[in-house]
N, C-alpha and C positions, 0 to 999 in steps of 0.2 A: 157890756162886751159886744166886741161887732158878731155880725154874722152865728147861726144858728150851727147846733151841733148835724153833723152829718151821722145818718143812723149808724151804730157800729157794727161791724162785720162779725159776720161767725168767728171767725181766727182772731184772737188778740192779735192786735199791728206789733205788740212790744216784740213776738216773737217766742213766746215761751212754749207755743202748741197746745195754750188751753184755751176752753173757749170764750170771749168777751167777755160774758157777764158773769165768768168765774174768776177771772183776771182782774184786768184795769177795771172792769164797768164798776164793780164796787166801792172802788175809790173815786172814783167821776162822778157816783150820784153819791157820795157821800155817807155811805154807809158803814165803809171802811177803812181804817188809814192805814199807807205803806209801813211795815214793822222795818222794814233798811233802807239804806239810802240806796241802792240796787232799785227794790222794788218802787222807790220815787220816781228813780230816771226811769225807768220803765211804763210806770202809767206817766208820764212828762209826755213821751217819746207818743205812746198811744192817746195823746189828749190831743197834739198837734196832729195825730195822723186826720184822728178823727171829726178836728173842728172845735175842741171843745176849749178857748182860750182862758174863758173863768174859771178852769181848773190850773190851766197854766200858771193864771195868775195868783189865784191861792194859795198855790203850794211855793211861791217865790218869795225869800225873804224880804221883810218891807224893807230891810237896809238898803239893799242890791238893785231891788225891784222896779223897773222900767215904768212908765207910767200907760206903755203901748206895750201890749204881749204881742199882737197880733203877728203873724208870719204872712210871707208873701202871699197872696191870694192861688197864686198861679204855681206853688211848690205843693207838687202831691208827694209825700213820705212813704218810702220803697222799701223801708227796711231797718233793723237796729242789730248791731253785734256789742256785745257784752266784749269788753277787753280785759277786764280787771277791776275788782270791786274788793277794795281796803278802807276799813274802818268806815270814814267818811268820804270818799274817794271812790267814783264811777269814771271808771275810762271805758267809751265806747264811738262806732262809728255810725254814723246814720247814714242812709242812703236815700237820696230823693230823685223827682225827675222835674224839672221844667221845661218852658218852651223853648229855651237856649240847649236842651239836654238835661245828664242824667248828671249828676252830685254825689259828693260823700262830706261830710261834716267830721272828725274826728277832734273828739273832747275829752280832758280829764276836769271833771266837774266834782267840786265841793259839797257839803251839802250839811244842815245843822240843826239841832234840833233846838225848837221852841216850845215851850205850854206839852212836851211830852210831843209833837208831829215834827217828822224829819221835813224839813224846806232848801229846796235848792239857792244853795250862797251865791256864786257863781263860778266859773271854770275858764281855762286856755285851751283856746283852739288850736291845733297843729296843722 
């Protein structure tokens, strides 16, 4: 996987108000997996904040699953709001900024469990 992880910040990026390594970091280094599909989009969201793409890719269903995770080098991740999280179903908006300006990504993403681990299926963009 390209590019190395960027160290994580005091604040989980997911947004929840705890601190990283009580949050997503334990699902990034592997010690813990997300119990809902909530908490997947959420270390998802905080793995792109962070750099960390081999998490990304991980947790991607191999059906669905790109053969390139990577995001754009130059999109730093601003933000995530929870919309709605049913069953399998995360609706949320992300907020980034690049050099053309500042984004919002808004998604209802699928998600499904294998071997007992929730893995993101995929989702529609609005």
């Amino acid at each position: 996987m390209p590019g190395a992880p960027i160290p994580p910040p005091a604040g989980c990026p997911c947004g929840s108000g705890q601190p990283y390594d009580a949050c997503c970091g334990p699902f990034h280094r592997g010690s813990a997996l997300p119990p809902t599909p909530e908490a997947l989009m959420r270390s998802r969201y905080s793995a792109y904040a962070v750099g960390d793409t081999g998490y990304v890719f991980r947790t991607w269903h191999p059906r669905t699953r790109p053969e390139d995770v990577s995001p754009d080098p130059a999109t730093v991740w601003t933000g995530l709001e929870i919309l709605d999280a049913v069953d399998d179903e995360v609706e949320f908006v992300a907020s980034y900024d690049t050099p053309s300006g500042p984004g919002r990504m808004h998604e209802r993403s699928r998600f499904a469990q294998r071997a007992g681990r929730w893995l993101y299926l995929d989702g529609d963009v609005t």
